[in-house]
N, C-alpha and C positions, 0 to 999 in steps of 0.2 A: 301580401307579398312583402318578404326583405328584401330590399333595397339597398341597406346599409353597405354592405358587402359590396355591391356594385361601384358603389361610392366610395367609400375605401381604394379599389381598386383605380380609380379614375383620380384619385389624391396623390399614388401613389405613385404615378404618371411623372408627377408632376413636383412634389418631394420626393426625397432619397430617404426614406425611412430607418434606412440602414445606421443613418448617423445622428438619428434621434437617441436621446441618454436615457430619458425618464416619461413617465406617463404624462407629466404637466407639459413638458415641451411637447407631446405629440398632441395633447389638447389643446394647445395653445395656437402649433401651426396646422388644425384640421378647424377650429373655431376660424380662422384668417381665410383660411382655403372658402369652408364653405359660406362662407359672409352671413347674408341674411336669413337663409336657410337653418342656420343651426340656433337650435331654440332652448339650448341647453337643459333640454327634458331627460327624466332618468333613465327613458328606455334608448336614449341617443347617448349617453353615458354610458349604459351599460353594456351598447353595440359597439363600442369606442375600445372599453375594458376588455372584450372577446379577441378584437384586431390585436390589441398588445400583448394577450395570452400568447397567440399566434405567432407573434413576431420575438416571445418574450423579452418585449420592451417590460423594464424594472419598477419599482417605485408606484405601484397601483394601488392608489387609495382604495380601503375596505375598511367598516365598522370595527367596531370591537366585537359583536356579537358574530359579525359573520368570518371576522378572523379567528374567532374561538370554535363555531361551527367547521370548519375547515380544520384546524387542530382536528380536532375531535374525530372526524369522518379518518384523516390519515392516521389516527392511533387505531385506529379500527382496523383500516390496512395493514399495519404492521403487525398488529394480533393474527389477520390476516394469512399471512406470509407466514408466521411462525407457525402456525396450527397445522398450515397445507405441509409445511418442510416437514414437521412431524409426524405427521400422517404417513407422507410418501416415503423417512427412515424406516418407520416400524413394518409398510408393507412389502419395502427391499428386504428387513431384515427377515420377514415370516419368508420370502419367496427365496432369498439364499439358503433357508434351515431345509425346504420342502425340496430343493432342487441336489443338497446338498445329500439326503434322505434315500433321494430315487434311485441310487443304485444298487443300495440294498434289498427295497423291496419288491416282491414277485406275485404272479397273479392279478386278483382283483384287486389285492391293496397298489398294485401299481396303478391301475387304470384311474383310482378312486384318489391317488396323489396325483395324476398326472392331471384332472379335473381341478385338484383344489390349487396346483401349480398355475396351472390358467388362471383361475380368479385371482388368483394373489396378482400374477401380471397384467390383469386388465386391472387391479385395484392401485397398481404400484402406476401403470399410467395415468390411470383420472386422477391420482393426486400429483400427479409429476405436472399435469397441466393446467389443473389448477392452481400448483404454486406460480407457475410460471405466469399467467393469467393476473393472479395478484400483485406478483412483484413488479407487471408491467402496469396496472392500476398506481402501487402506490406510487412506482418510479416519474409517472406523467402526472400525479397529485401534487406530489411534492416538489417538484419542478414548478408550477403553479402556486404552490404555495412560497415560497422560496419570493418570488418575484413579486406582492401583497407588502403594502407599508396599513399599518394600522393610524389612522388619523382622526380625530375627535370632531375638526368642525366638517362644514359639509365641501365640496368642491366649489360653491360659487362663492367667493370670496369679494 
């Protein structure tokens, strides 16, 4: 069971979080808060790290390897975003030519346009929601990433 969160909650009671600047001072007055309790292990650190995503409290120490990991994953997103944008141009632009089309023609070539105008508009949505989708991924990554200081030694100094 997590717990942390609970405890968190119960800190937070009792500091104003609100006018905490950076991740050292929130470790500093949550190490004071919870006295003997806190054993400064990675997974109480790294429950620590989640509360300041949350709050995006600044200045959160991360490796080099896991600030570069993190890079990486957000260049991903932004290929992302651009692939879905392009997708969802070309299948506006096939569904404006097909819609643009149907008044000229008669018969079964209409029924057989009116078919592929449907798919063009359920294809111009799945990528309309998927971009949206993405751009809300990278927007909450990079928010996240944003708030990561890259530091060489460890936290317990």
């Amino acid at each position: 069971m997590d717990r942390f969160p609970e405890a968190f909650k119960r800190f937070e009671e009792v500091v104003d979080v609100s006018k905490i600047k950076s991740f050292q001072q929130l470790l500093m007055a949550f190490k004071l808060w919870a006295g003997r309790k806190w054993k400064d292990s990675p997974l109480q650190i790294e429950a620590l790290k989640e509360e300041a995503f949350k709050r995006e409290i600044p200045q959160i120490p991360v490796t080099h390897e896991e600030y570069l990991r993190e890079k990486a994953e957000i260049d991903k997103l932004y290929e992302r975003v651009y692939y879905c944008r392009r997708r969802y141009e070309y299948n506006e632009a096939v569904w404006k030519a097909l819609t643009a089309e149907r008044w000229r023609v008669r018969g079964k070539r209409r029924v057989e346009l009116e078919k592929r105008i449907k798919e063009a508009e359920r294809r111009m949505e799945f990528w309309r929601q998927e971009w949206e989708s993405a751009y809300a991924r990278l927007k909450k990554a990079h928010t996240r990433f944003r708030l990561k200081v890259v530091v060489e030694v460890g936290l317990r100094e």
